[in-house]
N, C-alpha and C positions, 0 to 999 in steps of 0.2 A: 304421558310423562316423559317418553324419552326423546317425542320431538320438539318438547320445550325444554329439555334441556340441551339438546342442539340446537335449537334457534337462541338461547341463552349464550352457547358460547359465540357462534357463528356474531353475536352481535358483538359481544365484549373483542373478538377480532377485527370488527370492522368499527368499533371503535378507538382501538389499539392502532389502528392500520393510518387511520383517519388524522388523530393527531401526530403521526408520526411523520405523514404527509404533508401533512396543512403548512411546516414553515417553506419547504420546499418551493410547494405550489404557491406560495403568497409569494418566494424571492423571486419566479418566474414570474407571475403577472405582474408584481411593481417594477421588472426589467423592461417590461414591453409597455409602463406608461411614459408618457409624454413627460417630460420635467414640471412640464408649469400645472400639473393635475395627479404630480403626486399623494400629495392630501384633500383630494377629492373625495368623499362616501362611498363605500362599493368596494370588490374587491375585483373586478374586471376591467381589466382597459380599454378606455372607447375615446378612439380607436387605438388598437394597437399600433405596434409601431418600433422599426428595429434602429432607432434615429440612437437610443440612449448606445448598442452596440457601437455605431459607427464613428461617435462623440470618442469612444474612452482609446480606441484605433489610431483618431485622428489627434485629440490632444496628449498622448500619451505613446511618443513613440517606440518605447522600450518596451510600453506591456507586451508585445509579440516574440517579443527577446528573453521576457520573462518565462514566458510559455514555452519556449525553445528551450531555454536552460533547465526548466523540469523535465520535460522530455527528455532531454538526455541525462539529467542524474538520475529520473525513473528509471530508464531501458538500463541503463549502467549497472545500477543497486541491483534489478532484478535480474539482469545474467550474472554478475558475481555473486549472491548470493543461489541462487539455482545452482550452479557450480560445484560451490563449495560445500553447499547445505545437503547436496546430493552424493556426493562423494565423501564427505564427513560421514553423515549417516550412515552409508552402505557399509562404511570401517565401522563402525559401532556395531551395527546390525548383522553383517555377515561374518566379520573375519574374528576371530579371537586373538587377542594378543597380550600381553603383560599388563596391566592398571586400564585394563578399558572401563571397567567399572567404574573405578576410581575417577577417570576422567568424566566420564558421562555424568556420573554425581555433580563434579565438580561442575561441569556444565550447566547441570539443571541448576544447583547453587547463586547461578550467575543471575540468573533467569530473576532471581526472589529478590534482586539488589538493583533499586530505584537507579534509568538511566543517567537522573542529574548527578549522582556519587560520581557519575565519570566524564563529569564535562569539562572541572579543570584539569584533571592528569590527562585528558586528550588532549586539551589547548596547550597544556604546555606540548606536548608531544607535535601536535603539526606544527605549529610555532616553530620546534628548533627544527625540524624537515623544511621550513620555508614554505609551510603549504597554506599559510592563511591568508584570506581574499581567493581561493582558487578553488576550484571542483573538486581537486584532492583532499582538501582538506573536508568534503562533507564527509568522507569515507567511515570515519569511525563513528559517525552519528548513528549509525544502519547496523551497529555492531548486536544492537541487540532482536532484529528482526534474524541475521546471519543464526544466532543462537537457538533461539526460537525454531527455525528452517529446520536445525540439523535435529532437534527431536523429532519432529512430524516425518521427517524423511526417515529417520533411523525407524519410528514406532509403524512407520508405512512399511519399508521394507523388509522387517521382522516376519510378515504374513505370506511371504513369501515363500515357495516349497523351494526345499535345496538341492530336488532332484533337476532342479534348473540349472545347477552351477554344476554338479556332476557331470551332467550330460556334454556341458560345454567343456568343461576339463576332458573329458576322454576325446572330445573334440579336438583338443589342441588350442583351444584357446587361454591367451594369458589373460592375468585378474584384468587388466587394465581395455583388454578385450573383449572380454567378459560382461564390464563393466557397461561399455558402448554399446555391445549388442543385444543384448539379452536382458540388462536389470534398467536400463534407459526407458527402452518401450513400455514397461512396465507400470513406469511411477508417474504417466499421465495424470490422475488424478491428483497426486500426492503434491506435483511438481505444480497445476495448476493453480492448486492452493495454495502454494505458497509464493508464487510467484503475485497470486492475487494481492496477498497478505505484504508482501516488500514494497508492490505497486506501489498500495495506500500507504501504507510508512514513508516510503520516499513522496511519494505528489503531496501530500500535507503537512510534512516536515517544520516546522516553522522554529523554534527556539535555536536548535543546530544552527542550521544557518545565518539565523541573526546574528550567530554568536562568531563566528566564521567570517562571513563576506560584507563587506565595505562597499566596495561600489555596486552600484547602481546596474552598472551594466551586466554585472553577474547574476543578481539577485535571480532565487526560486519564484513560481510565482506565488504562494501566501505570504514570502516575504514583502514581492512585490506589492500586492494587494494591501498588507498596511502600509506602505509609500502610499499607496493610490489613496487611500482613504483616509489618511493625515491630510492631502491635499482638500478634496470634495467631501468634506467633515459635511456638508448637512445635505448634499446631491445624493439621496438614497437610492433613486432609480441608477443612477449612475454605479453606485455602492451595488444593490442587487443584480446589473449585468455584469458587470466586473467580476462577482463570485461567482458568476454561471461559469466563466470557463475555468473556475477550481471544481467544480462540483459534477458539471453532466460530465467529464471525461473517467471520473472513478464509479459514477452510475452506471456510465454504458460499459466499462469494464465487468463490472461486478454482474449484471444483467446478460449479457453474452456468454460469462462461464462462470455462472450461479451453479447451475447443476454439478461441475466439476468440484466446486470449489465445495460445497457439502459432501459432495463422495470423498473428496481428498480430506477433509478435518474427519469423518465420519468413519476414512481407515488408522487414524490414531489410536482409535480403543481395539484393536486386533491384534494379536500377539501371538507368537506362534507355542 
């Protein structure tokens, strides 16, 4: 009995697994068929073929600029939230001071209030800074990944023993010293995960942006990609390679520091 009800689950996981997989694998194989054998039968390309990649390169010369402009409002988002999210937390989590509670409530508060409530008093707001059409203006799109950051950092560094901060105080070190050397090292896991967590927020970002950038030449790439695909409305393989460079770069992210990024959500429920 108890090894069909292990092969019972083991299936219902491989068939959880299965469809979870299957649109993936179907946008990779229709990337790698030929245009004129799109709606062919079958679900393998014969022959494959990396002709749709070199197509969307050559008659699209901005997609590479798209790709460029995610990359850098990724890498952006994610060291200014790491940052702040890490240094917010640690004042939550270590230090006591007047209304921290108060604040932290009011933070988690933030957390339970839908991001579109804040997408006209942002526009107005970068609007009169002059930030719209520009990289500055995505900034307040990512206000609620920052949020988010600063509980898992604060509920991570809570698990920490304080005979670490002792020790460094009779050391001679200041908090902000402290801070660098001692509670930094630490929050590996907590730090990967969240950095995971902003990655994906920023490389998939799509409503901000639209709402924000005008031209062309700025655009993110899911903005870009519906340009791409207003254009080649019925070029699916075209449509399916074009998504591969939104998609494998947050798979190989995720796959590379999977294990961190479960130990880092996994030290939220620790408390000291």
């Amino acid at each position: 009995m108890r090894a069909v009800r292990r092969a019972f689950f083991y299936a219902v996981l491989l068939a959880g697994a299965t469809v979870s997989a299957f649109p993936f694998v179907f946008s990779v194989l229709m990337s790698l068929r030929e245009p004129a054998r799109t709606f062919v039968p079958g679900i393998m390309p014969e022959p494959p073929t990396l002709a749709n990649y070199v197509e969307i390169l050559r008659s699209t010369p901005l997609f590479l600029r798209w790709v460029g402009n995610s990359v850098v409002v990724a890498v952006v988002t994610v060291l200014g939230v790491l940052v702040l999210s890490l240094m917010a937390g640690y004042a939550f989590a270590r230090i006591r001071f007047h209304g921290r509670s108060g604040l932290f409530v009011m933070m988690l508060g933030s957390m339970m209030v839908p991001g579109q409530v804040f997408w006209i008093p942002n526009y107005v707001t970068i609007a009169k800074l002059g930030w719209v059409n520009s990289y500055l203006g995505l900034i307040p799109g990512f206000v609620g990944t920052l949020t988010a950051g600063v509980f898992l950092a604060s509920q991570s560094l809570k698990s920490l023993p304080r005979e670490l901060e002792e020790a460094a105080m009779l050391d001679g070190l200041s908090r902000y010293a402290m801070f660098v050397r001692v509670i930094l090292p630490l929050t590996g896991p907590a730090a990967t995960a969240l950095a995971i967590m902003s990655f994906m927020a920023s490389w998939n970002a799509f409503a901000w942006p639209v709402i924000v950038l005008n031209s062309p030449e700025l655009f993110t790439l899911p903005v870009g990609l519906n340009f791409f695909k207003g254009i080649h409305v019925t070029q699916w393989t075209l449509i399916m390679a074009a998504s591969m460079f939104n998609t494998i770069p947050v798979l190989a992210v995720f796959l590379v520091f999977q294990r961190y990024f479960v130990r880092g959500i996994a030290s939220v429920g620790i408390k000291d």
